[in-house]
N, C-alpha and C positions, 0 to 999 in steps of 0.2 A: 556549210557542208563539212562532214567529218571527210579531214584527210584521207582517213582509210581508207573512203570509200569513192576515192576519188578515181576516175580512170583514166591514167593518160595513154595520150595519143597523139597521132601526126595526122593533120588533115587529110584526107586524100583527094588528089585531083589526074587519077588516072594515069595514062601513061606517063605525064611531068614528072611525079613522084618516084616511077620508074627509073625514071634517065636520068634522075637527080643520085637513086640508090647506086647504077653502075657505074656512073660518074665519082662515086663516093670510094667508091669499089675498088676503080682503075689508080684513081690519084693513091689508094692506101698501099697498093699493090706495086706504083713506081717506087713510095717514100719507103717501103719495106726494103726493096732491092737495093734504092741508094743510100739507106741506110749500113747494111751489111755488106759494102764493096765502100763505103767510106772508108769503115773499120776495118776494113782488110787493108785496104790503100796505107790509113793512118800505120797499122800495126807492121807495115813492112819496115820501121826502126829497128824491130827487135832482128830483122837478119843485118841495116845494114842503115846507117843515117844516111848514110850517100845514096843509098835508094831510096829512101823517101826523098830526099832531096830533088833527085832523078825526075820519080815520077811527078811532085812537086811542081816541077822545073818546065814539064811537059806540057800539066793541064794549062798554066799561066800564061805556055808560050803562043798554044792555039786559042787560046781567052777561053779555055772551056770553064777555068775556074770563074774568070771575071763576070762570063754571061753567065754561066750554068749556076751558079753561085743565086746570086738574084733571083733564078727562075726556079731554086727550090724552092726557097723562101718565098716565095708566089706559089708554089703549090703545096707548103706547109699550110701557107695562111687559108688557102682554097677549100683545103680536105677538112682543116678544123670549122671553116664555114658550112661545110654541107652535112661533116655529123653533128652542126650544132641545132640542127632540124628536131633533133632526138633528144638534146640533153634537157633533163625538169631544169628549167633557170630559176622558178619561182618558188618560195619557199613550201610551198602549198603541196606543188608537184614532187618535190623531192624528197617530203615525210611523206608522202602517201606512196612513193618507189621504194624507200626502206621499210616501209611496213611489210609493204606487200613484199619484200624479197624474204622477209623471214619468215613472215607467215608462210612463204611455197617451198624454202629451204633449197632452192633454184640457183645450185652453182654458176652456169652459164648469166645469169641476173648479173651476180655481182662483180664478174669479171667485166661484165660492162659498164658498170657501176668506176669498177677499176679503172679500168680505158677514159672513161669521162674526168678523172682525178688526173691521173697521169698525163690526160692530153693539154689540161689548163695549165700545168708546172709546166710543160715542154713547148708548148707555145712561145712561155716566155724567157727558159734559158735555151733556148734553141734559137732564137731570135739574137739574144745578147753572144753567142758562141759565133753565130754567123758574120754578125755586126765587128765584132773584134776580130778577127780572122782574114775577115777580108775589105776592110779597113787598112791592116799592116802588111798587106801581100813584099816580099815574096814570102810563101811559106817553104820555115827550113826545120830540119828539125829540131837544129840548137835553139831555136826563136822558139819552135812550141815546150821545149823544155826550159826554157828560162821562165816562159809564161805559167808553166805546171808549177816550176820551183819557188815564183815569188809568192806563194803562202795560201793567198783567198781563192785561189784558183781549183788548188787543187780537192779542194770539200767540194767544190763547182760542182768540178767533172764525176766524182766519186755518186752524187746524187743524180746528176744528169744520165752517167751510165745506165743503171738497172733502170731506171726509170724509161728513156729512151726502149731498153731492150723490152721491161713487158710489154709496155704497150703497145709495141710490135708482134712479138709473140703472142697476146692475147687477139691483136686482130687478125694475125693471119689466121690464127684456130677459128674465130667467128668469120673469117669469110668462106672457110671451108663449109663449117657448118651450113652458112645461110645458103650457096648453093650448091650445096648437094654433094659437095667431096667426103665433107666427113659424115657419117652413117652413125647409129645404133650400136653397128657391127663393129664398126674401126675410129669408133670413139676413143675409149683407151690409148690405142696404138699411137693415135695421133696426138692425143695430148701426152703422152711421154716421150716422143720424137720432138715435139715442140720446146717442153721444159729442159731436152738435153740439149736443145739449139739455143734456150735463151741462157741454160748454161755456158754454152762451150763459149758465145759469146761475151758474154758480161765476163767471162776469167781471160780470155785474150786482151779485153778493154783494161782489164785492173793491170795485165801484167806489161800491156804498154804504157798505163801512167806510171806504173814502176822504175821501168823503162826511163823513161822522160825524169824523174823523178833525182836519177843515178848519173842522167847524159851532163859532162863538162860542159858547161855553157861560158 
């Protein structure tokens, strides 16, 4: 069978596939939020190392980091198991996904094309970011700047950022889409409300490995 002409798909088995989609949905919609209150958490060096340290000081004391820690990485591993319902794995399936996104010239296509690239790199340094972190607890912020300044680290984080940020910003634009927030109408709006989030993000990440980069260890 010509590639081309191949058409992929998800089985359907009714409501299952439903509760499997908002389940997809909900988990994307936690990892978004603890995503961006991470990075706010982490960026609190740039007012003050004592205040990271602080807040630090805080999650560790109630184990939030200790438990909460493990149970993202249970619901990283969870979310990339339920969109992997969608991804072409087989070579078959995936020249016949490029064909056909060129052939339709279907923006929305290849951001999810995106999303499936970005989520197998983040799988696995998000995994290794987690595993070392809390591994060496307590977290200080002289410990996360020594760890930026000893060399391999710090290319780590520089590709782990943007990477981390679109694939966020590309799924929260697709969940709006798929129900119903974003329109026709308020297509544009939203996707340049989005690109200025996954800006304003990624330049606060850089300017705290900066940060970290400068801090006396």
């Amino acid at each position: 069978m010509d590639a081309s002409t191949l058409t992929l798909h998800v089985r359907k088995n009714g409501a299952g596939v439903g509760r499997l989609d908002v389940m997809q949905m909900l988990s994307g919609v936690l990892l978004i939020l603890f995503l961006w209150a991470h990075l706010m958490l982490v960026s609190s060096v740039l007012i003050s190392p004592k205040l990271m340290d602080a807040i630090a000081w805080f999650f560790e004391t109630t184990y939030m980091a200790q438990v909460g820690g493990p149970l993202i990485g249970l619901l990283i591993f969870t979310h990339f198991l339920l969109a992997a319902r969608k991804m072409p794995w087989r070579a078959q399936e995936a020249n016949a996904f490029v064909k056909h996104s060129v052939m339709m010239h279907h923006k929305d296509t290849w951001l999810w094309l995106a999303q499936v690239v970005t989520a197998l790199l983040i799988l696995v340094m998000a995994s290794i970011h987690m595993w070392v972190v809390l591994t060496d607890l307590p977290i200080t912020a002289v410990k996360s700047a020594a760890r930026i300044q000893s060399g391999y680290w710090l290319p780590f984080y520089l590709v782990l950022l943007p990477l981390a940020e679109v694939h966020v910003g590309i799924g929260f634009y697709r969940i709006g889409v798929k129900y119903g927030y974003i329109t026709k109408a308020n297509r544009k709006w939203y996707q340049r409300l989005e690109n200025y989030m996954m800006g304003g993000f990624i330049t606060i990440g850089l300017i705290t490995l900066i940060r970290f980069s400068f801090l006396t260890v």
